[in-house]
C-alpha positions in Angstrom: -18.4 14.9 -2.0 -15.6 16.9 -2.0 -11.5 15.5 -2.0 -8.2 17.1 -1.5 -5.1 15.3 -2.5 -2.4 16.0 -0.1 1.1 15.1 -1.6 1.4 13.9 -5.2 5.1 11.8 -4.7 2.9 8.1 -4.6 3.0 6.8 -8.4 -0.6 5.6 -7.9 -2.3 9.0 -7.1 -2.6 9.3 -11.3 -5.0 6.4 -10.5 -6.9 7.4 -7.5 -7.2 10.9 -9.3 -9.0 9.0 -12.1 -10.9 6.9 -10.0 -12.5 10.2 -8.4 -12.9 11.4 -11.7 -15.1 8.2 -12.5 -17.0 8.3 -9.4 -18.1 12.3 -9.9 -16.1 13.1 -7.1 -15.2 17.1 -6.7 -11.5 17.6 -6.4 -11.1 21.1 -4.7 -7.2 21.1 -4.9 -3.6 19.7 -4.2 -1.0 20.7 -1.7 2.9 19.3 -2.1 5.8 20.7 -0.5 7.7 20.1 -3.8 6.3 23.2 -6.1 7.5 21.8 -9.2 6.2 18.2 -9.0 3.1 19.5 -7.8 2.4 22.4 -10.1 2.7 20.0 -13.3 0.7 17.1 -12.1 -2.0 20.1 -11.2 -1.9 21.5 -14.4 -1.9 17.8 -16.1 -4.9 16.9 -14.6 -6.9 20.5 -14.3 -6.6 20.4 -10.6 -5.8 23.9 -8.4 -2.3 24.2 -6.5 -2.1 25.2 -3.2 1.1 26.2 -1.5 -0.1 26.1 1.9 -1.8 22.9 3.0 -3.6 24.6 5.5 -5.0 27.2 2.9 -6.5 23.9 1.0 -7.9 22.6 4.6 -9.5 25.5 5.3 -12.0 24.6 2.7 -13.1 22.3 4.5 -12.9 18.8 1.8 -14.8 16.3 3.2 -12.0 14.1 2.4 -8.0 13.7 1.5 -5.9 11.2 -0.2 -2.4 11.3 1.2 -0.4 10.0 -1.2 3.3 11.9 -0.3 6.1 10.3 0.8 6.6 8.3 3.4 8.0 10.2 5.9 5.3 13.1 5.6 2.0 10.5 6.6 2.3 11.8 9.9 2.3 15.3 8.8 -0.4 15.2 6.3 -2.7 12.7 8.4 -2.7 15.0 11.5 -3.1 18.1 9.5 -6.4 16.3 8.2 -7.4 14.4 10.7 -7.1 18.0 12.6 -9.7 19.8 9.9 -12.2 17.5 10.3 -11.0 15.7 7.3 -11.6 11.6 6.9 -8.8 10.3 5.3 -7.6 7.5 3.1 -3.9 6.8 3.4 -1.2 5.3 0.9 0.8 2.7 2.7 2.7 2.1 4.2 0.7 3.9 7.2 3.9 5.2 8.6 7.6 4.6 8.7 7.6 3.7 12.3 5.4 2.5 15.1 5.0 5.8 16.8 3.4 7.4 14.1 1.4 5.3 13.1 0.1 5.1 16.4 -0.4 8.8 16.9 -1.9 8.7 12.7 -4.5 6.5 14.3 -5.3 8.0 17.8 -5.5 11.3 15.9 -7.9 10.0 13.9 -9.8 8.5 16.9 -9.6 11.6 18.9 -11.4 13.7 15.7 -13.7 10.8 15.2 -12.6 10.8 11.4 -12.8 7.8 9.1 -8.9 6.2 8.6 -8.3 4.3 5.7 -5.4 2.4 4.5 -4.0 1.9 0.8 -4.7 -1.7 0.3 -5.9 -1.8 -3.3 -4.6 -6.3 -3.5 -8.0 -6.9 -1.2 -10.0 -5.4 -4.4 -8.5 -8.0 -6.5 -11.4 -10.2 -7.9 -8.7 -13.8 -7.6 -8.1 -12.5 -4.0 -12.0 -11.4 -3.3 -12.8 -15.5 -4.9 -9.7 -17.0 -2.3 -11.6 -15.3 0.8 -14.5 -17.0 -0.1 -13.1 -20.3 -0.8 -9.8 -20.5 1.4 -11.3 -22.5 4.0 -12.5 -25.6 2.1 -8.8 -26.7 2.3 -9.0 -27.1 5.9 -6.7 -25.5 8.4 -4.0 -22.9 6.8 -0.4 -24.8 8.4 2.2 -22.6 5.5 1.7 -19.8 3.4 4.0 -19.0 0.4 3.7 -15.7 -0.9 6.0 -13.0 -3.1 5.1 -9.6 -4.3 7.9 -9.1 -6.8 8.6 -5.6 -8.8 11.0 -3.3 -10.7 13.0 -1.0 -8.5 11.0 2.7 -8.7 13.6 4.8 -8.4 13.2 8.3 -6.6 12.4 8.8 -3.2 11.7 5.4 -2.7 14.9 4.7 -2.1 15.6 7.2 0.1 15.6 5.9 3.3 14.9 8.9 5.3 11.6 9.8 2.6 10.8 5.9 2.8 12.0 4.1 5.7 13.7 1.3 4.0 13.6 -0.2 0.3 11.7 -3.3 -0.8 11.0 -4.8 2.6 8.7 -1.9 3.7 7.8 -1.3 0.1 6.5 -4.6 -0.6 6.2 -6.8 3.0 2.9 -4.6 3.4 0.3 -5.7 0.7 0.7 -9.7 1.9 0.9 -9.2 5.4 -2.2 -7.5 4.8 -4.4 -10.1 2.3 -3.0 -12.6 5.2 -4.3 -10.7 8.4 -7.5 -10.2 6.5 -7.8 -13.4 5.0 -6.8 -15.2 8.3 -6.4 -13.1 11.6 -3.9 -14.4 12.8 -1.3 -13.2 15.6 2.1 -12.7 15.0 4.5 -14.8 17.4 8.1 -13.8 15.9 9.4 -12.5 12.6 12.7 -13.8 10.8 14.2 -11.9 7.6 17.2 -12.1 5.4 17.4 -8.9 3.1 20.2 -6.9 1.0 21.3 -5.0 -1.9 21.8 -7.6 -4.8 20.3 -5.9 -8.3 20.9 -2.2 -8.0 23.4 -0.1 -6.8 21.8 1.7 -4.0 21.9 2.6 -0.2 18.6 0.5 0.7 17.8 -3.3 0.3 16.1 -4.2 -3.1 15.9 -8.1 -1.9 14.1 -9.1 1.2 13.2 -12.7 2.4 10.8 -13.0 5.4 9.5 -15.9 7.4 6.5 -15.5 10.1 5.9 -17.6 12.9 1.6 -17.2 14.0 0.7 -18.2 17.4 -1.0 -21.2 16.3 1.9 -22.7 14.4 1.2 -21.5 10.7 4.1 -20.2 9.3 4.6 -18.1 6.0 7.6 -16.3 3.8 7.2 -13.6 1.6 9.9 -12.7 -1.2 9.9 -8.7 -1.2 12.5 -8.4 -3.8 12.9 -5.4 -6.6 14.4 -7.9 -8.8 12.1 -7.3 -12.2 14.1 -5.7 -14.9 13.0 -2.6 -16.5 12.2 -4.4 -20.0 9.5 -6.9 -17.6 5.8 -6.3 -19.0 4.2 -5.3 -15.5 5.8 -4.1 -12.2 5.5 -7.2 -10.3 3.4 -9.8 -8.5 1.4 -11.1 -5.9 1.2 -14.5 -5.9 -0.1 -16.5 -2.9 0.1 -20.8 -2.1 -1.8 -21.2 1.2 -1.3 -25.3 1.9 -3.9 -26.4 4.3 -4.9 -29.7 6.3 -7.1 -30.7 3.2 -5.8 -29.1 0.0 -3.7 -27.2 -1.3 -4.2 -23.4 -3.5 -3.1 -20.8 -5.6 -4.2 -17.2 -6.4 -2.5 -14.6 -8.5 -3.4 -11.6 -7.4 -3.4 -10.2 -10.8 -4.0 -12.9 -13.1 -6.7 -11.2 -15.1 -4.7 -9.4 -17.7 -3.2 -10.4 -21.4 -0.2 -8.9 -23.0 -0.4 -5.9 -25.0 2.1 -5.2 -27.7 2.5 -1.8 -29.1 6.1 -0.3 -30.2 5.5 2.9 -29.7 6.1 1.3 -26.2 9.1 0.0 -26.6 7.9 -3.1 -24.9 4.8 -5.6 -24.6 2.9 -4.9 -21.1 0.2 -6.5 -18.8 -3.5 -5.2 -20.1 -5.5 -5.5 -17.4 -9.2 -6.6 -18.6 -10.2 -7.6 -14.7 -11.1 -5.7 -12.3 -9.5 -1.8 -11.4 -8.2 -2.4 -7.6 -7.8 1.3 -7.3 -11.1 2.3 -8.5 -12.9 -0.5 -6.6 -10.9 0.4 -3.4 -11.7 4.8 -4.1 -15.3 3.6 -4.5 -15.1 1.5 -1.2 -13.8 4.6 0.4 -16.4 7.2 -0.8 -18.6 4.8 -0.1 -18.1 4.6 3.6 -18.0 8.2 4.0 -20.9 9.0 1.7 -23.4 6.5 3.9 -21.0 6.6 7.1 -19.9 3.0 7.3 -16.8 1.8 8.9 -13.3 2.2 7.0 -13.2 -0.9 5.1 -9.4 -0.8 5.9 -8.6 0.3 9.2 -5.5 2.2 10.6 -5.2 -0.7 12.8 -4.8 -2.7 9.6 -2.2 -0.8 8.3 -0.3 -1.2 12.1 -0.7 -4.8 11.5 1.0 -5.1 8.5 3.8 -2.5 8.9 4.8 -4.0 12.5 5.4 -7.5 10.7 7.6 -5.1 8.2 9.8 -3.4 10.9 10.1 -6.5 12.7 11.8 -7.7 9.8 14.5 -4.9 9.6 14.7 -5.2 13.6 15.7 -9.2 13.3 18.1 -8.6 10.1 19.8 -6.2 12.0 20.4 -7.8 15.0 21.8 -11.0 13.2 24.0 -8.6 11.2 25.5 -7.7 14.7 25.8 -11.6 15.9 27.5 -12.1 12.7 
């Protein structure tokens, strides 16, 4: 099998790069509009630069990772989906509805596998919840956070992003919800702002969903881990049902590692590798044509319950 990586901006395509590297995977080339950041992770990791995306294409890779910014999904995806490319896509899957809507018609249209960045569902304490969650009855509230340390760079640059920690964040447990429960969104209340950093997006977001059938559930989205914390953040879920009660931590298999060259102690993650489990689920698929384990419509799915958020903050921001 044969991969192109289109964009290198994402901090986890270092991880999906090794992950390919584990699983034998060719990697033909990488294509970024930003020369410099591309030529050095190229040349880091043995891998030939292309200039032109369409030159690296024209190969014909049986695959891409798009892990660029934001903003440039869209591009990237089409230009794939276009070359008879499947494609596995870092979230979120766009900035805005529209394009993420024509990313997945595209796809459709080229009858190319779409798959979404969603490396949480890999997580052995989530892959043990799905299979447990409903001995405690009836899911009525869901608490939920996916914490982290502010990354900096284009991330918050709202035009390269399309927001700060809401869209950043909000995306990974909408999505271990909608595939842990199915459930339809009915309306989608948010309070958010600037409170850690001194920046031009939001770094704190607070969000409460309203299902169809009652449940309700808040995520905290916030940026609000220092640099000095051992890991970048947290998923942590409560789902309280009609029976019981649980908790899973998302990435609870891990010790602490102390090293001063460092500077600091870190997570060491002993569990599972979410990335490489989630590459191999991917290659898999396309390898022995199976279905996109995470679907573009997945990715809609969590991103509308993310830009429903910003639509309700700003329309209170008006009434007050």
């Amino acid at each position: 099998m044969r991969v192109a990586i289109l964009g290198c901006a994402h901090m986890h395509v270092q991880s999906y790069v090794n992950s390919l590297k584990a699983l034998d995977v060719e990697i033909i080339g990488l294509s970024d509009n930003d020369m410099d950041s591309g030529k050095n992770f190229c040349i880091k990791n043995d891998i030939k630069f292309y200039e032109d995306v369409n030159n690296l294409l024209d190969l014909k890779p049986d695959a891409v990772i798009v892990t660029s910014e934001n903003s440039l999904h869209k591009y990237y995806s089409l230009k794939a989906a276009e070359h008879n490319c499947h494609i596995i896509l870092e979230k979120p899957i766009a900035t805005n509805e529209e394009d993420a809507v024509e990313i997945i018609h595209c796809a459709k249209i080229h009858g190319v596998k779409l798959m979404i960045c969603f490396p949480v569902r890999y997580s052995n304490p989530i892959k043990e919840l799905k299979k447990s969650l409903s001995s405690i009855g009836d899911i009525r509230s869901i608490v939920a956070t996916n914490h982290g340390s502010m990354p900096g760079g284009w991330f918050v640059e709202k035009d390269l992003s399309g927001g700060g920690s809401v869209i950043d964040h909000t995306v990974h447990v909408a999505d271990i919800i909608h595939w842990l429960l199915d459930l339809k969104v009915k309306k989608v209340y948010s309070v958010m702002d600037t409170l850690f950093h001194d920046l031009d997006v939001e770094d704190s977001g607070l969000i409460l969903i309203e299902f169809e059938n009652g449940a309700i559930a808040s995520i905290d989205t916030s940026w609000n881990r220092p640099k000095s914390y051992p890991a970048w953040g947290d998923v942590v879920l409560d789902f309280h049902g009609t029976k019981d009660s649980i908790r899973v931590d998302a990435f609870s298999e891990r010790g602490m590692l102390y090293r001063d060259e460092l500077g600091k102690p870190i997570h060491y993650n002993f569990g599972s590798d979410m990335d490489f489990e989630m590459i191999k689920d991917f290659v898999d698929a396309i390898e022995n044509d199976k279905p996109s384990p995470v679907t573009g419509e997945d990715g809609l799915y969590a991103l509308k319950i993310a830009l429903m958020a910003y639509d309700f903050n700003e329309k209170e921001a008006i009434r007050y």
